[in-house]
C-alpha positions in Angstrom: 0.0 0.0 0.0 1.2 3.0 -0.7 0.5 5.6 2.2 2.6 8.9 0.7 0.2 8.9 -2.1 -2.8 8.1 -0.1 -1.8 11.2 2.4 -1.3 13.5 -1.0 -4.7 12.2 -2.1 -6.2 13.3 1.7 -4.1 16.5 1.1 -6.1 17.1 -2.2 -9.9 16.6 -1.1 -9.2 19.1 1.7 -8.1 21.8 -0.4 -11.5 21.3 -2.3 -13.0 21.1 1.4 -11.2 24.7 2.1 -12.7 25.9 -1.0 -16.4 24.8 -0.1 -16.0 25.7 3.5 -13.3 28.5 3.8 -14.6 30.1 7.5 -15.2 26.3 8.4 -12.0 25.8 8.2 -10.4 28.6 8.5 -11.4 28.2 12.8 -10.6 24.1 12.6 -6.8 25.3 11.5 -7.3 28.2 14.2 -7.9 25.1 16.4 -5.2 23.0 15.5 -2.9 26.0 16.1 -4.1 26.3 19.7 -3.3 22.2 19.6 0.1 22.8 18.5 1.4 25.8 21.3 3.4 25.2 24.0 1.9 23.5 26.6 2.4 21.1 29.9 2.0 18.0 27.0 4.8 18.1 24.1 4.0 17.5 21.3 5.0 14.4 20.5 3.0 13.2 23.5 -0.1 15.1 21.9 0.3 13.1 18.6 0.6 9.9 20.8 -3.0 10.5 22.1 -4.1 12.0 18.7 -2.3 8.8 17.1 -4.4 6.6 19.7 -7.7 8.1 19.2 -7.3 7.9 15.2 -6.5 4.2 15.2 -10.0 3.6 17.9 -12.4 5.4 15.6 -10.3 4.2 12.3 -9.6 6.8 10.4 -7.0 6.5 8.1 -7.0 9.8 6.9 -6.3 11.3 10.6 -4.1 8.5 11.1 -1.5 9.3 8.4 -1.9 13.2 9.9 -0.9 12.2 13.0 1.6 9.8 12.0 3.1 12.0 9.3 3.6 15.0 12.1 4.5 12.0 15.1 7.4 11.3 12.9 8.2 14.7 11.7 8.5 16.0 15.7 11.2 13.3 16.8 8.3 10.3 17.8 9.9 7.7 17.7 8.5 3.8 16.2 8.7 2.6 20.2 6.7 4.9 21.3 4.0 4.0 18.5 3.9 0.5 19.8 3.3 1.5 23.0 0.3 3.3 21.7 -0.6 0.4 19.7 -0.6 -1.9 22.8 -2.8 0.7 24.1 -5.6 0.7 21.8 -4.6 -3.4 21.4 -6.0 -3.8 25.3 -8.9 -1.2 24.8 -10.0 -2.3 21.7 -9.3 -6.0 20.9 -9.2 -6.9 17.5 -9.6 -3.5 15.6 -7.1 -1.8 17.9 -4.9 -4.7 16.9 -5.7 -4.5 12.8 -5.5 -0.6 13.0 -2.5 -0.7 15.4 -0.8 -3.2 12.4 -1.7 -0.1 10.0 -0.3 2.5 11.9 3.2 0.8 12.1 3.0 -0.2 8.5 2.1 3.8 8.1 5.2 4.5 10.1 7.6 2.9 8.7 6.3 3.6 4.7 6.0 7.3 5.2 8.6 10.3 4.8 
């Protein structure tokens, strides 16, 4: 699977979405900006929960986000399995096909 061209593809449709909703999202990146300041939590440990909630609801779209900045801000493929275990002991078999995804994500993308 190829998961850099699937993320572009992602990257595409939400251009069209900015176009079609522009104050929409316009405050969802406002949002994100709060997400990403300073705070108590680095970031890293932000995309870890951010990570962990993408793989519960499977979303592969916010998966390869989250993934793609995890890697980008020093995360490190250790600290995605523990996530993965996480979601592996609160959510049984999909936290353990989407957990398989994620680390298959991690490794693939750039």
């Amino acid at each position: 699977m190829d998961f850099n061209e699937e993320r572009e593809l992602n990257g595409e449709m939400n251009k069209n979405l900015i176009k079609a909703a522009p104050e929409m999202m316009k405050s969802f990146g406002d949002l994100h900006a709060v997400y990403e300041a300073d705070s108590a939590t680095s970031i890293v440990e932000k995309e870890m929960v951010a990570i962990g909630i993408s793989i519960t609801i499977k979303c592969i779209p916010c998966m390869l986000a989250h993934i793609t900045t995890f890697k980008k801000v020093g995360g490190t493929r250790e600290q995605l399995v523990d996530v993965v275990k996480t979601c592996i002991l609160m959510n049984g078999g999909p936290g353990t096909a989407y957990g398989a995804k994620a680390l298959a994500m991690y490794d693939e993308l750039n």
